[in-house]
N, C-alpha and C positions, 0 to 999 in steps of 0.2 A: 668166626671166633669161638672155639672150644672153650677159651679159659672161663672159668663159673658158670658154664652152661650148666644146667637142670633138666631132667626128664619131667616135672612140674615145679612149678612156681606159683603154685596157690599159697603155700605155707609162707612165701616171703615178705618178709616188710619191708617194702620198696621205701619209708621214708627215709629222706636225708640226714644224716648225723647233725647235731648241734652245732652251730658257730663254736670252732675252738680257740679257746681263750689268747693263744696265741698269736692269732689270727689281727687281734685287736693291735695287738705291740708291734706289730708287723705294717701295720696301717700307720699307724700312728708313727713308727721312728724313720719308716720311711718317706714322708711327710709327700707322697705321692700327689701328683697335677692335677686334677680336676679337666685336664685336657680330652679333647675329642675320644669318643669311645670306639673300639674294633669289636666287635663279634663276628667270627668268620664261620660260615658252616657248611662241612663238609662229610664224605665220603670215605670208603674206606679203596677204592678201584673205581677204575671210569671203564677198563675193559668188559663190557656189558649188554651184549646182542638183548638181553630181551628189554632191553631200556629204547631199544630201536623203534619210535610209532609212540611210545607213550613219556619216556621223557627229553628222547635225544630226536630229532625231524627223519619222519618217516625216510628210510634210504639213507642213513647215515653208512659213510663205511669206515669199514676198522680203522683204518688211517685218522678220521678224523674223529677218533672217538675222544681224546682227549679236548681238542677244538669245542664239541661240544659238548663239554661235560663243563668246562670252565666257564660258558655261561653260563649253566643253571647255577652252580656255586662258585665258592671265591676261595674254597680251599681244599686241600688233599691229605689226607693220611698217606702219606706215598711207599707203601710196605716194599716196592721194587728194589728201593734200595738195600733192604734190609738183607737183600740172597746176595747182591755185590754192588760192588763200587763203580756207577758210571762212569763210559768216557766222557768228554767234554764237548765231544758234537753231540752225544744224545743231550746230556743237561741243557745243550744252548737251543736244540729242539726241544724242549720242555718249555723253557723259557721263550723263546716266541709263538708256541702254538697257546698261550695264553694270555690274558689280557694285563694292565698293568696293576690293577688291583686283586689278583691273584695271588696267592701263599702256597707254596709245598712245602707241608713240615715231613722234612724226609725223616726214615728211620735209621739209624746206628747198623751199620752192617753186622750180623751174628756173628764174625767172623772176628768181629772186635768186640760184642755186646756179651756173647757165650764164650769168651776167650778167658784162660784162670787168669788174667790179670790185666784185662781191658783192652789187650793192645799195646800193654810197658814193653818199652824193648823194642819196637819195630814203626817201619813207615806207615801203618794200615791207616791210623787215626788222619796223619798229615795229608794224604794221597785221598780220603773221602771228604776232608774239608775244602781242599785243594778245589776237586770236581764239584761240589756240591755249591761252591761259591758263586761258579760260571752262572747260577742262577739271578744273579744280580738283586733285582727289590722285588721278585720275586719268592725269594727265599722267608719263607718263614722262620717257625719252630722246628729245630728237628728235636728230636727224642730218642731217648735210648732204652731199649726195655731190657731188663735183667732179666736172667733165667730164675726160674722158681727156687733153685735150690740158693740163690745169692742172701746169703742173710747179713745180719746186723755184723755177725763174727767177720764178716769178709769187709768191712766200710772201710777199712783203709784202704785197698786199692781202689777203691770208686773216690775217696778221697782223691790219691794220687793221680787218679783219673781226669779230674776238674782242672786240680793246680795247672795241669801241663794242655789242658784242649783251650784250643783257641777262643782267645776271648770275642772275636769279631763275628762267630757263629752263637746265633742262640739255641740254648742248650734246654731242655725237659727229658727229666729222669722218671719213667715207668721202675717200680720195684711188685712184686708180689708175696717173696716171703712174709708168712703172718709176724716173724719176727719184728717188722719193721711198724706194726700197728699196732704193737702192746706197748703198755704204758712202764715205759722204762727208759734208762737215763740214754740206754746204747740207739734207741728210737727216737727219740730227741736231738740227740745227735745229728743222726739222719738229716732231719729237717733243716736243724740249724747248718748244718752243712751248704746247704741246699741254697738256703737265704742268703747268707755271707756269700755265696758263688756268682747269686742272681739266676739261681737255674731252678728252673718250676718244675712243681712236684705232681706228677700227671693224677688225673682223679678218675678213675674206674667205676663206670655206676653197670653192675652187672649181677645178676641175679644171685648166681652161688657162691660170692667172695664178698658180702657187705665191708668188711673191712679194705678189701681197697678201694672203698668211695669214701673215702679220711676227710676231704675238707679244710684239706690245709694249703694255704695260700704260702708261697717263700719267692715270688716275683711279680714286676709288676704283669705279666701276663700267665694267665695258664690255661692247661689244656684239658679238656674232658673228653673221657671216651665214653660213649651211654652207649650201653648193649639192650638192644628191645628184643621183643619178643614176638616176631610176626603180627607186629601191631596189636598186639593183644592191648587191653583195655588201658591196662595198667600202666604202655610206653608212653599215653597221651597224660595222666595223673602225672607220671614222675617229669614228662616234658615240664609241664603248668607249676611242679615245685622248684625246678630247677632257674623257671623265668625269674623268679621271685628272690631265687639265690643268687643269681647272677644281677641281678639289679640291682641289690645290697652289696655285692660288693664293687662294681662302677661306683655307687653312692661314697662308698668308703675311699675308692680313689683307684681299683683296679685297670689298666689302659684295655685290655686287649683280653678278649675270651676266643681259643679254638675248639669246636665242641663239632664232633666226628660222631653219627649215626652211623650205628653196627647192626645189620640186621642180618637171617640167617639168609645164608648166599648174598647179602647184597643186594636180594634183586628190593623188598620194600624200603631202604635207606630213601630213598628220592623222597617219598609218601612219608616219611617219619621226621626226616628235613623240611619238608616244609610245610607241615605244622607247627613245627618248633620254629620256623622263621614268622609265619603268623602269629605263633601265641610271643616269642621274643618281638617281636615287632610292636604288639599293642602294646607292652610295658614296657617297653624302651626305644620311642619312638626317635631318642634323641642320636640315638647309634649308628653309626655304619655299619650295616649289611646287606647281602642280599641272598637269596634264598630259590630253590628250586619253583616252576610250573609245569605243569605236565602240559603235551604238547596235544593242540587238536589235531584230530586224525584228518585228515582230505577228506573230503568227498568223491564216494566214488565215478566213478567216468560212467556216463551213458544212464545212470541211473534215474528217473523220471518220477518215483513215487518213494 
């Protein structure tokens, strides 16, 4: 993941923005359950030869690399979707090479995400809800991310956007224009858009864009992307803030948190999940999750000392 990468990150201040006020009337009018909690934690790719011996069983093959990726976690950033629109025997291979408590929040294909107007005007939207359904209760969150250039000026076709997508898919909206993080009425908007729709507003915690880690809640579930930094000191600090934030808001009545470990290649995600499933686990023991272990190695053959 390039976006808000840094050639250093000494100078950053990794802490989390304040609870925004908002947040509270959002709690509160939606007089949310107190019902059983989700925390799913996941990956960004399961495609991953060097995961082969340390977190997928020694001799995995490509084939089954999905198969075992869905044991260690219980969910997917699933970017394949985002270059095209599956068919419906792959999705239903998806859906049974994993388990029943599995999620793929697929992504918004760029073809409808990078599109001047979402997708108005054509089958693209209908034809990936269509496919992406065949996933059954598998299906999580999908998300859709905006290109950098989509600002506050362009919100009514992402308006127009919502009105017409199906309601039976659930929906979280990535933006990164800074326009969308200044405090103004056309950014407010935004949000409230977002909440009236019931579509979660994705939360970015990445080193060179402070501003898209906002902290704003608009459904009962949402998604976080945390970009670390080859384990550096600092991914284990902001893991241990974030348990804290996300158990404040379970408290407050949040159902479901999806929260996707980026690391650079992919290859440390495993090692940064599951810490975060340890340190999420002791402060919310009450939750459903379950989280990566790396795999012992065999013992060699013939080896006597």
């Amino acid at each position: 993941m390039e976006f808000g990468k840094l050639a250093s990150i000494e100078a950053v201040q990794f802490e989390l923005a304040s609870e925004p006020i908002q947040n509270q009337s959002f709690f509160a009018n939606q007089a949310l359950q107190s019902t059983q909690k989700y925390l799913y934690l996941g990956a960004t790719g399961y495609h991953m030869k060097p995961w082969v011996g340390s977190w997928y069983p020694a001799g995995t093959p490509a084939k089954a690399y999905l198969e075992a990726y869905a044991k260690q976690f219980n969910t997917l950033e699933h970017n394949t979707t985002h270059y095209r629109i599956p068919d419906l025997d792959l999705v239903a291979r998806w859906r049974d090479e994993t388990p029943p408590d599995f999620r793929f929040c697929a992504k918004i294909p760029q073809i409808i995400s990078h599109s001047a107007r979402l997708g108005e005007g054509n089958s693209l939207v209908w034809q990936f809800c269509e496919a992406i359904a065949g996933l059954d209760n598998r299906l999580g969150w999908c998300f859709m991310q905006l290109p950098p250039d989509f600002s506050v000026q362009k919100l009514i076709f992402l308006e127009r956007f919502l009105h017409s997508f199906p309601k039976h898919i659930p929906l979280a909206i990535e933006v990164r224009h800074p326009s969308f993080f200044e405090e103004s009425l056309e950014a407010e908007d935004y949000f409230q858009l977002l909440q009236n729709q019931g579509v979660a507003a994705v939360i970015t915690d990445v080193a060179g864009r402070r501003d898209v880690c906002h902290m704003r809640v608009t459904a009962p579930v949402t998604l976080i992307r945390f970009v670390g930094n080859n384990l550096h000191a600092t991914d284990y600090s902001r893991i241990n803030e974030w348990a804290l934030r996300i158990k404040y808001w379970f408290e407050q009545g949040l159902q479901s948190v999806y929260f996707f470990g980026h690391e650079p290649d992919n290859l440390q995600a495993p090692a940064l999940c599951a810490y975060a499933h340890k340190t999420f686990r002791a402060l919310m023991p009450e939750a459903i999750m379950r989280g990566p272990k790396a795999c012992v190695p065999p013992p060699q053959q013939g080896a006597l000392f």
